[in-house]
N, C-alpha and C positions, 0 to 999 in steps of 0.2 A: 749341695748348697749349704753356704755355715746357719748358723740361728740368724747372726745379723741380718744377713743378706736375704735371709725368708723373712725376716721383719721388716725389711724395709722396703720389702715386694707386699706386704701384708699393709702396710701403713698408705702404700702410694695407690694399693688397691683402694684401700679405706675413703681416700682425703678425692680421688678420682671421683666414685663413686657419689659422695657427696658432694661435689661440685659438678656433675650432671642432673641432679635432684629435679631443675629446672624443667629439661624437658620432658620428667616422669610428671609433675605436679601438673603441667600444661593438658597432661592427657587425661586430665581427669575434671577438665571443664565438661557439661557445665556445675559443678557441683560446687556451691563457694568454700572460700576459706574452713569457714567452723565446720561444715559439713563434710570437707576432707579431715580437716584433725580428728574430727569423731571419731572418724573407721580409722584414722591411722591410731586411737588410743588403743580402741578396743580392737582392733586385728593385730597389735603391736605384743597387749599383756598375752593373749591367745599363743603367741609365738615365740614368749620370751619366758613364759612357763612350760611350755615344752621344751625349750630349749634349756633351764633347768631341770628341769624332770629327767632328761636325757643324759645329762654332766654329775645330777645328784648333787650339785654343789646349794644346797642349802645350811652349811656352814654359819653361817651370817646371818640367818633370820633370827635365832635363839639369843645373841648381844645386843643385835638390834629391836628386836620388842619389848627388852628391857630399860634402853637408851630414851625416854621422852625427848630429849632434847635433839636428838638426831632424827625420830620421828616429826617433828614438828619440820623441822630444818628441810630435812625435803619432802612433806607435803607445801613448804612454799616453795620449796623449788621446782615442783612436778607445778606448780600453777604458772609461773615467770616460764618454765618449758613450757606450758601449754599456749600463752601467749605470745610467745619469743615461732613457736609454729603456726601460729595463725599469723600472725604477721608478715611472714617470710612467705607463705604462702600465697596472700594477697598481695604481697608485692611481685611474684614470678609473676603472678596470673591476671595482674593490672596490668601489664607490662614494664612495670621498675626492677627485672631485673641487674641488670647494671647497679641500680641502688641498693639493693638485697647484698649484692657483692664490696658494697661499699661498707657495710656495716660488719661483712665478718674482717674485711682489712684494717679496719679500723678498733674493731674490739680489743686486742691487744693492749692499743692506746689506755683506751678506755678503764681497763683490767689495773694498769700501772694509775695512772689517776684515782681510779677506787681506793687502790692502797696505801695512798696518801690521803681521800679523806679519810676513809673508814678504820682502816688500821693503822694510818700515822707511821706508814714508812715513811722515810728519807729517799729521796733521788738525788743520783749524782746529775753533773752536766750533761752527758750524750741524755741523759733520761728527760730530764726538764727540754733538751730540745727537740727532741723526739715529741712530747705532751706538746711543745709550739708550735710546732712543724702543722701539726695534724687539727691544733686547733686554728689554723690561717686556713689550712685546708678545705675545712666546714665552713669559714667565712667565704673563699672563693667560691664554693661549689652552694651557699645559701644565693649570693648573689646570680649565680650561673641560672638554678633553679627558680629564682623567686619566689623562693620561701625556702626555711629549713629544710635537711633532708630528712626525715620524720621515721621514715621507712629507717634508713639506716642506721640514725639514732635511738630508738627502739629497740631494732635490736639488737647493736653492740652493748646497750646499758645493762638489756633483758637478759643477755647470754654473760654478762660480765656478774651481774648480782648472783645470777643462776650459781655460777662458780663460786662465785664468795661462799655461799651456802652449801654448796656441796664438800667445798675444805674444809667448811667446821666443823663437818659431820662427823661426830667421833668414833662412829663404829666404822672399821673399815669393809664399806659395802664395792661388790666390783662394780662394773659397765653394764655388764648385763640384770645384773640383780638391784642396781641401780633406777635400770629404767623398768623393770617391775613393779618397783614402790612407786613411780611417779607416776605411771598407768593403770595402777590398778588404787591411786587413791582420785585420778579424774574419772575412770571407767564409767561409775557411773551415772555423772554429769554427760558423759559423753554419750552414755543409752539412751538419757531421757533427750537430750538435744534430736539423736535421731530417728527415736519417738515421735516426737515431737513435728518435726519436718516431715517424715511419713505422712503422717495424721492431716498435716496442713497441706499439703499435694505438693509439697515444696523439696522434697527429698529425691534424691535421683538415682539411689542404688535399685535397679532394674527396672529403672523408666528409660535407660539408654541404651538396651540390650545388655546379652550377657557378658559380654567382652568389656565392657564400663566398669561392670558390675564386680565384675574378676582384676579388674587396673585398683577397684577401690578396694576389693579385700587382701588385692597385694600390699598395700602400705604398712602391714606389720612386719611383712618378712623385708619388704623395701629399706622398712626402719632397723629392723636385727641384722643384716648381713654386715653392714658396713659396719657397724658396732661390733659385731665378731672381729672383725679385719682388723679394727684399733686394740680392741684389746688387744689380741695375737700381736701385732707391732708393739706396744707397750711396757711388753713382758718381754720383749728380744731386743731392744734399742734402745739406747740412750733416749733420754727426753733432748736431746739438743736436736737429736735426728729427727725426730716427731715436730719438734719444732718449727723445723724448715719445711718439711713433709705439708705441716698445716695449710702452705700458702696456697697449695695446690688447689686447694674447694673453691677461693674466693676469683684469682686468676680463670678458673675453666667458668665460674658461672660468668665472671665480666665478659669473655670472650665470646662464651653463650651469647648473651643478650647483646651484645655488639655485631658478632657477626651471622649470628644464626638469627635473631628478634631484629635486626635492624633498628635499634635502637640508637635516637641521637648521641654523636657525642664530638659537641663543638671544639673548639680548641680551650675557651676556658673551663669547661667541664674536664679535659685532660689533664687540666693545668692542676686543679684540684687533685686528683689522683696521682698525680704525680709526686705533689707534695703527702699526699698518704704513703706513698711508697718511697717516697725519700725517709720519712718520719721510721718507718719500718725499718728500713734499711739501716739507720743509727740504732735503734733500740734492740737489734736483731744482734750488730756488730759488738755491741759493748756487752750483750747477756752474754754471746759465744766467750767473748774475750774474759770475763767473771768467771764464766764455769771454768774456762779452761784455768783461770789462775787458781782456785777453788779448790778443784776439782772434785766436785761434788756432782753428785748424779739426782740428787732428788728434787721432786719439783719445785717446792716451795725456796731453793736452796736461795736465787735470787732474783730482787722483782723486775730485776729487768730484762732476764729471757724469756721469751712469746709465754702464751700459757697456753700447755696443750690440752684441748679436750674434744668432742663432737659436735661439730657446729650445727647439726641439725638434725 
């Protein structure tokens, strides 16, 4: 098998994986939201420190303890992650997932709008219609709902700002050492939370047998394999292939929640999604068609190809 071809067995593992997340999260009612982020903080740093320990790749901690601005930069973005997973969280396990899946299809959008406030790119035409497409989209599906989609707007902003912050970061930290810094600067927010629920009879780690107990201390290694998988893809394949690889999360969770959660989904709530995936579909064609003229492999290279990173 060439490198590509194990990366992009590694990428579809990856984007798989994370688009079944769904029916992992479901198994670990009844434990809410905050209460699952907890153990997934601290069974996450536990796993992702031996799994440097094991690599030796501490490289990066020595420019990054010097860098304040990079520290800073993602301890807010280990907080917008810690939010952007409580969120998605409560939305599998309310039963909005279909909406969950809404907001990673949509993040992309979201990503290229940043970029024009925040950093004051320019869009061409497929790009601005792409930004249209998707914002008629939210008006169809506010009206379809009767009310905004909350859930999904949440967290494509959450996981859009996340990014902004983590491109600014000027030391280059990996994926995995990455999500080190972001868990081990909530950890222990995340102790005292499940302190705290203990104490209050409110906590559920082996009030549900051992088998609960064991679903909830898998959420670190839950949360590192599929992170392994992206890296290992990342390093073998082009980002255009990553790319497209991405859709795969948001596609299995809407499937998920439609045909495994039974999940409504009228004809103007498709009509809405629709228009997300038309919107995709231009800003998808015109990033390809840039890089290819370009020819450039790095991420930032144009804002109109997807942005790849780990949705969850």
């Amino acid at each position: 098998m060439t490198e590509t071809r194990r990366g992009t067995a590694y990428g579809v593992a990856a984007y798989v994986l994370w688009g079944l997340f769904p029916l992992y999260w479901r198994l670990l009612e009844p434990a809410s939201a905050v209460e699952i982020v907890a153990h997934r903080i601290v069974w996450s740093l536990l796993v992702v420190l031996v799994i440097l320990a094991v690599t030796r790749d501490w490289a990066w901690l020595r420019p990054f303890s010097r860098d304040r601005a990079s520290q800073w930069r993602l301890t807010l973005a280990s907080v917008l992650i810690t939010g952007n997973w409580c969120l998605y969280i409560y939305g599998v396990n309310s039963g909005h997932v279909v909406e969950t899946s809404l907001g990673y299809f949509i993040n992309p959008l979201v990503t290229v709008l940043i970029g024009v406030l925040v950093l004051h790119e320019r869009l061409n035409r497929p790009q601005w219609a792409a930004v249209g497409l998707g914002s008629l989209a939210v008006l169809v599906l506010t009206v379809d709902y009767g009310r905004p989609p909350w859930i999904a707007l949440g967290l494509a902003f959450s996981f859009a700002a996340y990014g902004l912050l983590k491109k600014q970061v000027g030391v280059r930290v990996g994926a995995v050492a990455s999500l080190t810094v972001e868990t081990a600067v909530m950890f222990l927010p995340a102790v005292l939370v499940l302190v705290a629920l203990q104490l209050r009879g409110d906590g559920h780690f082996g009030t549900e047998g051992p088998g609960h107990a064991l679903l909830l201390a898998s959420a670190g290694v839950a949360t590192a394999i599929p992170l392994l998988f992206f890296a290992a893809a990342a390093s073998r394949v082009p980002l255009t292939v990553l790319g497209l690889l991405q859709y795969f999360a948001p596609v299995l969770q809407f499937l998920t929640g439609v045909l495994i959660y039974q999940e409504p989904m009228p004809a103007s709530r498709l009509a809405g999604f629709g228009l997300v995936w038309a919107a995709l579909l231009v800003l998808t064609v015109d990033g390809l068609r840039s890089r290819h003229t370009r020819r450039r492999a790095t991420a930032g290279a144009d804002t109109a190809a997807p942005e790849v990173r780990a949705p969850v």
